[in-house]
N, C-alpha and C positions, 0 to 999 in steps of 0.2 A: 453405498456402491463404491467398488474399490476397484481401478482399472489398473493392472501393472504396470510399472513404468520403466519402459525400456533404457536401459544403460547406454548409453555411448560413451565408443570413443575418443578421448581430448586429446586430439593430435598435435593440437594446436601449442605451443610452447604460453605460458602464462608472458603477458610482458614484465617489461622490469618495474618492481615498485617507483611511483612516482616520487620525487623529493616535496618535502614541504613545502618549498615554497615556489610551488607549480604554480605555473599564470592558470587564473582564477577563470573559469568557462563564464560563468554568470556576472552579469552587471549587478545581481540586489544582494544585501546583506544577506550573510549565514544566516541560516532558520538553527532556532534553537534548537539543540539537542543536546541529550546524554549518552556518554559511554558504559559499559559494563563491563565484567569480564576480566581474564588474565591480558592483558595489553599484546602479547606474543600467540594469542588466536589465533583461528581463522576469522576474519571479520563478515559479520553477518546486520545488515540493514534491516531495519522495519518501518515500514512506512504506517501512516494512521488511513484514517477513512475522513471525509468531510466532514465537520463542523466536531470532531475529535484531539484527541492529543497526543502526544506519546502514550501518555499512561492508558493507552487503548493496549499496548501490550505486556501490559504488570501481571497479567496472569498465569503467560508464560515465562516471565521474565529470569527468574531465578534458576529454570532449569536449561533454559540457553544460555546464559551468562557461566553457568560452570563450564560449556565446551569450547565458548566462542566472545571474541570481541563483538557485544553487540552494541550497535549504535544506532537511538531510536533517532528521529525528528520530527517537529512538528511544522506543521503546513504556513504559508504564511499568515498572517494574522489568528493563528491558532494557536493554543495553548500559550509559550515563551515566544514565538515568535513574532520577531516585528511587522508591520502593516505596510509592509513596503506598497508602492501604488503598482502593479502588475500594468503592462502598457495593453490599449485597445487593440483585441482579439490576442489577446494569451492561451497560449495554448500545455499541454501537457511536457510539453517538451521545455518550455520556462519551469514548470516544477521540478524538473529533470536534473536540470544544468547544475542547481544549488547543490543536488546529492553528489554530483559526481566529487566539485568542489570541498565537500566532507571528505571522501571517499581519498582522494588525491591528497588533501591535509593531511588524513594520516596513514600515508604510504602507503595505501592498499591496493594492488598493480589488479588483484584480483577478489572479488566478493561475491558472497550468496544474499539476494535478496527476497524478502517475505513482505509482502504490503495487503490491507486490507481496501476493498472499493478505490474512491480516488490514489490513495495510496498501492495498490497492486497494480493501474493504470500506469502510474509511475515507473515501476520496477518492469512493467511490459515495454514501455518505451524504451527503458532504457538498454533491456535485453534484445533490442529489436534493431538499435541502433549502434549499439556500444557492445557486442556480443564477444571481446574480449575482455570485455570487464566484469559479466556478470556470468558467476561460475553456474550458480543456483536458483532458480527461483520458485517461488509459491507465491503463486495468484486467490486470495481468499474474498470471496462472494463481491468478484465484479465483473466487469463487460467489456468486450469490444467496443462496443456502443452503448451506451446508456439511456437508450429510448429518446423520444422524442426531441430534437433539440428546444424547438419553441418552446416545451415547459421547463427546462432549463433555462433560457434564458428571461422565462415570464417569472421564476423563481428570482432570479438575480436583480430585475427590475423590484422585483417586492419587498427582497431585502433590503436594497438602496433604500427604499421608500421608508420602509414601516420596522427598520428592523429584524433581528433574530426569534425576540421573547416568543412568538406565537409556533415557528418553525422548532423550538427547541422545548416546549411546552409539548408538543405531539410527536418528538423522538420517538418514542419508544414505540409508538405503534408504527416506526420505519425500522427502527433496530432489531425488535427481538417479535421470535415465536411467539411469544405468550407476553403481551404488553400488559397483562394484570400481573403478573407473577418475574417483575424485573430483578437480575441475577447480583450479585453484588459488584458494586464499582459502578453501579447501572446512574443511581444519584452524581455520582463526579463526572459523568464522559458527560450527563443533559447537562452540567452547568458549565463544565468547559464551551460547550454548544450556546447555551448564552452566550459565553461569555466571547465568542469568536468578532474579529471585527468585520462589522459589513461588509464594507467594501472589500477585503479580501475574499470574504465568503463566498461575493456576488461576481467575483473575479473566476475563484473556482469552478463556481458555475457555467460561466461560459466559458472555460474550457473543457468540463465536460463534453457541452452541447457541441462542440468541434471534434469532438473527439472519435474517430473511426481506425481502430488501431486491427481492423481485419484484414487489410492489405498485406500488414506487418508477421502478420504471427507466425508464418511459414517460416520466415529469415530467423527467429528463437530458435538459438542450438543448447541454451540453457539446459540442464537436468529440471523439470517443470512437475509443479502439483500445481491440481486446480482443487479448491474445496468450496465446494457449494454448501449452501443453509438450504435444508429439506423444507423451511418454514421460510424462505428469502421472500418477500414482497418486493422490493427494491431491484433486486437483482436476482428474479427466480432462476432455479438449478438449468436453465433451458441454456441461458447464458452461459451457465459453465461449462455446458457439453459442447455447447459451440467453440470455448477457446480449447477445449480439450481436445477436439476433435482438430483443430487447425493447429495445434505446436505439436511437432514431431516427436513421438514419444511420450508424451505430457501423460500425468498419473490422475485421476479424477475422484475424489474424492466426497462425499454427499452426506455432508452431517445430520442426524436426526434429532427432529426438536431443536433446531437451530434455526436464527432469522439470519436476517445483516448482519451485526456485528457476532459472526459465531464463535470465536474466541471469548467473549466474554460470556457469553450464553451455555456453550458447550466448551468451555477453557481443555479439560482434557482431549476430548479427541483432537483438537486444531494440532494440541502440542504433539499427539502420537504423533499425525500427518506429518507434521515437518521435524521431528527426529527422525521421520524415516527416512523423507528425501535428503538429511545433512548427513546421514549416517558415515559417510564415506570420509566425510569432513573430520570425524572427529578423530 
């Protein structure tokens, strides 16, 4: 399913690129990340999904990296990044702070963001709040709301307790369509998932479970795609017509044969979707 997506007009003047050495919005260390791209881009964000990495988007990587500065990151205690202690009741908007921080490092007054589940809750917020920073964005199979909070947080209490191993052991029947038949890279994202630290994990988590980003979605004047996994458990396509339906203009997009993580399941169409919405960009 393919919903047009209405053009607006940016009346609005871009601000001036920030200098380097911008007072820093966040109190915790940089999250690991890497650059791509000709340096003189347009710069374009990708955010991961929980208990993932950057390399959640190495599949489209090389064909965004020829048009655009892209610059992935990883979550905290995810992948490169450190396990900073996140304070009691963190919420999306602490994950936030640290992009913008990148963002403002390397002078980028204006950017197009792309994030998948926790990572597109991110780039929701930050379009939500920050709405002259963020020129673009694509929201790929996640939520306003991510269901129940108490299992969110009954999840975060378990991690604390027992660990990842068990949670990252049964990925795949949260990630993909077809959890017998996992797509390549499917081996490296479960062991980055091991390999995530607890306590940030369980951090994440309860920011989910705070998380109700419905109030907000009206205020997005972003150019918007939403792309659902036709096969999404975690965040079925209902989700998606909900955000789609509440960002003005928003484009909808409904992959087939796709779960959660559909970039890596369905890599091509993810990548049409958002060469369509950058097109403008390039």
């Amino acid at each position: 399913m393919d919903r047009s997506l209405a053009r607006r007009p940016d009346d609005a003047p871009a601000p001036a690129p920030r200098r380097q050495d911008a007072p820093r919005r966040s109190p915790y260390p940089p999250p690991h990340h890497l650059l791509d791209g000709p340096p003189d881009a347009p710069l374009l964000v990708l955010g991961p999904s929980l208990g993932t990495s950057l390399r959640l988007w190495e599949p489209q990587l090389a064909a965004l990296a020829r048009h655009f500065r892209v610059l992935r990151y990883d979550l905290p205690g995810h992948g490169g990044s450190p396990a900073y202690p996140l304070p009691a009741g963190a919420t999306v908007a602490d994950l936030a702070r640290p992009v913008l921080d990148l963002a403002d490092g390397l002078g980028a007054g204006r950017f197009a963001y792309a994030g998948v589940s926790l990572g597109a809750a991110v780039g929701a917020h930050l379009a939500a709040h920050h709405p002259d920073r963020v020129s673009h964005l694509a929201l790929v199979c996640t939520s306003a709301h991510f269901g129940d909070p108490a299992a969110w947080r009954a999840r975060a209490a378990l991690v604390r307790k027992e660990g990842l191993a068990a949670l990252a052991d049964a990925a795949p029947s949260r990630w993909f369509a077809d959890p017998d038949a996992p797509p390549p890279g499917a081996a490296e994202l479960q062991a980055d998932h091991r390999a995530a630290d607890p306590g940030a994990y369980a951090a994440c988590c309860e920011a989910l479970a705070a998380l109700d980003l419905r109030p907000d979605l009206p205020r997005i004047t972003a150019r918007t795609l939403v792309v659902a996994g036709a096969g999404d458990r975690a965040t079925p396509p209902a989700h998606a017509r909900e955000l789609a339906a509440a960002i003005p203009g928003a484009r909808l997009v409904e992959v087939p044969g796709a779960g959660h993580l559909a970039g890596t399941e369905r890599p091509g169409a993810v990548l049409t979707a958002l060469e369509a919405l950058l097109e403008d960009l390039r």
